[in-house]
C-alpha positions in Angstrom: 103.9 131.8 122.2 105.0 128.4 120.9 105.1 126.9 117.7 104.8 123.8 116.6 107.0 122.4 113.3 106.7 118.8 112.0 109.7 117.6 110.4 110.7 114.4 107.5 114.1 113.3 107.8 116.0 111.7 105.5 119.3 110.0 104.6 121.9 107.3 104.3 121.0 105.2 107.7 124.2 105.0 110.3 124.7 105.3 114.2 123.9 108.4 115.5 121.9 110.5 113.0 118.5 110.6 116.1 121.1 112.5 118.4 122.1 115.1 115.4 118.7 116.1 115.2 117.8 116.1 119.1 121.1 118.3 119.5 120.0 120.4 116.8 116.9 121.0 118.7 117.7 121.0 121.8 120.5 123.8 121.3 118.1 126.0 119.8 115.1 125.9 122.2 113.2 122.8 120.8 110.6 120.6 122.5 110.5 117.0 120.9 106.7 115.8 121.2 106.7 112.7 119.3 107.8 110.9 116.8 108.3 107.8 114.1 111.5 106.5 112.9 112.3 103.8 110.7 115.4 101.8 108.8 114.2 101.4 105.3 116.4 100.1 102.5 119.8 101.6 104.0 117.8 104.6 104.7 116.9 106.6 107.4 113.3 107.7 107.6 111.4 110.3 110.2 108.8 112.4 111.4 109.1 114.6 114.4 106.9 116.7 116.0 108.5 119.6 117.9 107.8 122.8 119.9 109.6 125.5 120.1 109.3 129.3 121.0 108.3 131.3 117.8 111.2 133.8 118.9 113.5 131.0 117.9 111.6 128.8 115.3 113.6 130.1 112.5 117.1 129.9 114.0 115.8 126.3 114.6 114.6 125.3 111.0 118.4 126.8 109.6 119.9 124.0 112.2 118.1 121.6 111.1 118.3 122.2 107.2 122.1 122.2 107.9 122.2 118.6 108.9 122.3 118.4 104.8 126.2 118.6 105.1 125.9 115.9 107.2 123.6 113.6 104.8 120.2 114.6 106.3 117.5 115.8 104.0 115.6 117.7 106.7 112.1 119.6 105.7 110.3 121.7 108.2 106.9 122.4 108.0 104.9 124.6 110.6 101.7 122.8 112.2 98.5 124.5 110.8 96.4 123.2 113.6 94.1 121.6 111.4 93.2 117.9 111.7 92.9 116.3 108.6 89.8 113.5 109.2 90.6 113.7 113.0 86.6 113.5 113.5 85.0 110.1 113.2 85.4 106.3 114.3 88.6 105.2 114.7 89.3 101.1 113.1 91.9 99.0 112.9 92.5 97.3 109.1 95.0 94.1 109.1 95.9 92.6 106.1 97.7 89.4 105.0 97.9 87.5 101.4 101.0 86.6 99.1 103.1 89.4 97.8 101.7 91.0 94.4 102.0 94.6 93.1 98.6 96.6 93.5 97.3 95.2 97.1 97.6 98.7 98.8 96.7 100.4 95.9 93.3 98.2 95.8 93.0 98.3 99.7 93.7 101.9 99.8 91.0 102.7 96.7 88.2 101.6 99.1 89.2 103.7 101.8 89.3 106.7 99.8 86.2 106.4 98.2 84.5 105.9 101.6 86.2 109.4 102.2 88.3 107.2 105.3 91.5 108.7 106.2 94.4 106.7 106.7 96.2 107.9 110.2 99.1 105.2 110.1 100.0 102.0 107.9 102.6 100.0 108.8 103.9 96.8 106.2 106.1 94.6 105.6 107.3 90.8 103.5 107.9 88.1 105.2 108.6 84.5 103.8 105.2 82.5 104.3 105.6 79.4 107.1 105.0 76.3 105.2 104.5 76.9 101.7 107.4 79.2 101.1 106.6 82.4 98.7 106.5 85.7 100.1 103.3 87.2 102.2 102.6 91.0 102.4 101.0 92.0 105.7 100.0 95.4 106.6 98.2 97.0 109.7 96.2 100.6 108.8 94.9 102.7 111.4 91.9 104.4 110.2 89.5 107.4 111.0 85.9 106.4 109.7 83.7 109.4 109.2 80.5 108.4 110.1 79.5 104.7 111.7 77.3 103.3 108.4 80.7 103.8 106.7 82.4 101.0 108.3 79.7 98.5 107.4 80.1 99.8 103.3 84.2 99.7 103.7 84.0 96.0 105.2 81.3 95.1 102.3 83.5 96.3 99.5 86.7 94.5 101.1 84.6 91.4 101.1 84.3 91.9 97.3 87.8 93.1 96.8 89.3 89.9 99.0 89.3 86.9 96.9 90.5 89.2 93.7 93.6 90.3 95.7 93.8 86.6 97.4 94.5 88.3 100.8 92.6 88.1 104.5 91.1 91.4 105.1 89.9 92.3 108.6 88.5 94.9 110.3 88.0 96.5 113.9 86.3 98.9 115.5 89.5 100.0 117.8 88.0 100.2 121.3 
């Protein structure tokens, strides 16, 4: 029987911390499903997904807590099976407007009252092309719950859009 583990990595970014972990499960039976990495602020950030034979899952959690002598934070947490929001419509929320504290707070206030579950948000500043200042942009990946919910989320961004001075769109993904 297999389990599966999903793992947030953590450290001080530098060349060859991905192959630390894939040796570390590798070596002890480990299947790596999938993945997101990222350089943040001289950090290194990560989730993993991962198989691996219950026989050996805990031999393979020890390995990879012990990448914290090598400047890993590593925290293992077993897959429960359930899907948090997995039901519903899936959309597509992009984002842009200058840079201000409290867009994603704002943006992310609708979604939750609307009960809409964020499955991935990606962001990022970039100086604006002719005007110079600072634009935030963001991409979310959203589960909608039921189809009337879409048309309530894109009202209240209309609303919320000329407060936060930023373009709000959103698709149905197809």
């Amino acid at each position: 029987m297999r389990s599966n583990l999903v793992m947030t990595i953590i450290g001080p970014d530098r060349p060859g911390l991905v192959q630390l972990v894939a040796t570390r499960l590798a070596d002890n039976g480990g299947n790596w499903l999938e993945s997101r990495m990222v350089h943040l602020g001289g950090q290194f950030a990560g989730l993993v997904r991962a198989e691996v034979d219950r026989e050996q899952a805990d031999a393979l959690v020890h390995a990879l807590e012990s990448l914290e002598q090598e400047g890993l934070r590593v925290i293992v947490r077993a897959e429960d099976g359930a899907v948090a929001g997995g039901a519903g419509q899936a959309a597509t929320l992009e984002l842009v407007g200058h840079d201000r504290p409290g867009i994603l707070r704002a943006v992310t206030t609708v979604l939750a009252t609307h009960g809409v579950n964020v499955e991935e948000l990606a962001s990022s500043r970039v100086s604006a092309p002719m005007g110079g200042g600072t634009l935030f942009q963001a991409t979310i990946r959203v589960t909608v719950p039921a189809p009337e919910v879409l048309a309530q989320v894109q009202a209240d961004f209309e609303k919320i859009s000329a407060d936060l001075m930023v373009d709000l769109k959103l698709h149905r993904a197809e």
